[in-house]
C-alpha positions in Angstrom: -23.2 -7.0 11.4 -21.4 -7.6 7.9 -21.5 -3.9 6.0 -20.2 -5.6 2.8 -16.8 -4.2 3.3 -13.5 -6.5 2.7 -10.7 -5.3 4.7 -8.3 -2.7 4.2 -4.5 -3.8 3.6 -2.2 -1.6 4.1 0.9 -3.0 2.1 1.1 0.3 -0.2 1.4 -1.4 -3.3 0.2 -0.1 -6.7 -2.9 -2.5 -7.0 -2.5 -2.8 -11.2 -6.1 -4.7 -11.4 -7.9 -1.5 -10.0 -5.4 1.1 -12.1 -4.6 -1.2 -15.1 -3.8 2.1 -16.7 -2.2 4.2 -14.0 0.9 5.2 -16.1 -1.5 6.8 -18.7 -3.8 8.2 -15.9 -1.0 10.3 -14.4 0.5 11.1 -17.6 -2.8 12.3 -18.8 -3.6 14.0 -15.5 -0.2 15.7 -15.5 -0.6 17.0 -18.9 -3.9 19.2 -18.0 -1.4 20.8 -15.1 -3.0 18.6 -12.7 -0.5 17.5 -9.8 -0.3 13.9 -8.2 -1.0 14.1 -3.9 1.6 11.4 -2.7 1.5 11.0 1.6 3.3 9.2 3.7 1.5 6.3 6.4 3.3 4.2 9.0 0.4 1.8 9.0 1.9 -1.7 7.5 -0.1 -5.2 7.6 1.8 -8.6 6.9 0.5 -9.4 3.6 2.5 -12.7 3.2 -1.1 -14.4 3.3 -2.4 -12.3 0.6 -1.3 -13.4 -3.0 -1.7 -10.6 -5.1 1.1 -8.0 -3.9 4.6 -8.4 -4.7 6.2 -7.0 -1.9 5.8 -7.4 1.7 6.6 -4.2 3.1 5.8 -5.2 6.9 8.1 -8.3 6.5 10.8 -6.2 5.3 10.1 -3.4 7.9 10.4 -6.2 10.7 13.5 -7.8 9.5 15.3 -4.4 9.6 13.3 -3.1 13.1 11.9 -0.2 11.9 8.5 -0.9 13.6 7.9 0.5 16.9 8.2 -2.2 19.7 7.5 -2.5 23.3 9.6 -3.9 26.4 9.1 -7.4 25.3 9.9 -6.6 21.8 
């Protein structure tokens, strides 16, 4: 059963097309005194498929082994 949903992807990348104006959004937002929430996630998805990010965040993690491995690596 399809809800209509398209997958999440965690690469943690600005998406620009959804907040074309995000510099004037949190300028804006911080000029009414209203503070930004920023929180940390380990979840990372190889996004190397997906051609609208930049960065590959799970890629990089990977090369330098920061992700958490089993016995077999």
């Amino acid at each position: 059963m399809s809800l209509g949903y398209s997958r999440l992807w965690w690469n943690w990348e600005l998406d620009r097309n959804l907040y074309y104006n995000w510099n004037q959004l949190r300028e804006d937002l911080l000029e009414e005194g209203t503070q930004l929430l920023i929180y940390m996630n380990p979840m990372l998805t190889d996004v190397s498929m997906k051609a609208n990010y930049t960065t590959n965040y799970f890629r990089i993690a990977k090369e330098q082994r920061y992700l958490v491995e089993d016995k077999q690596g």
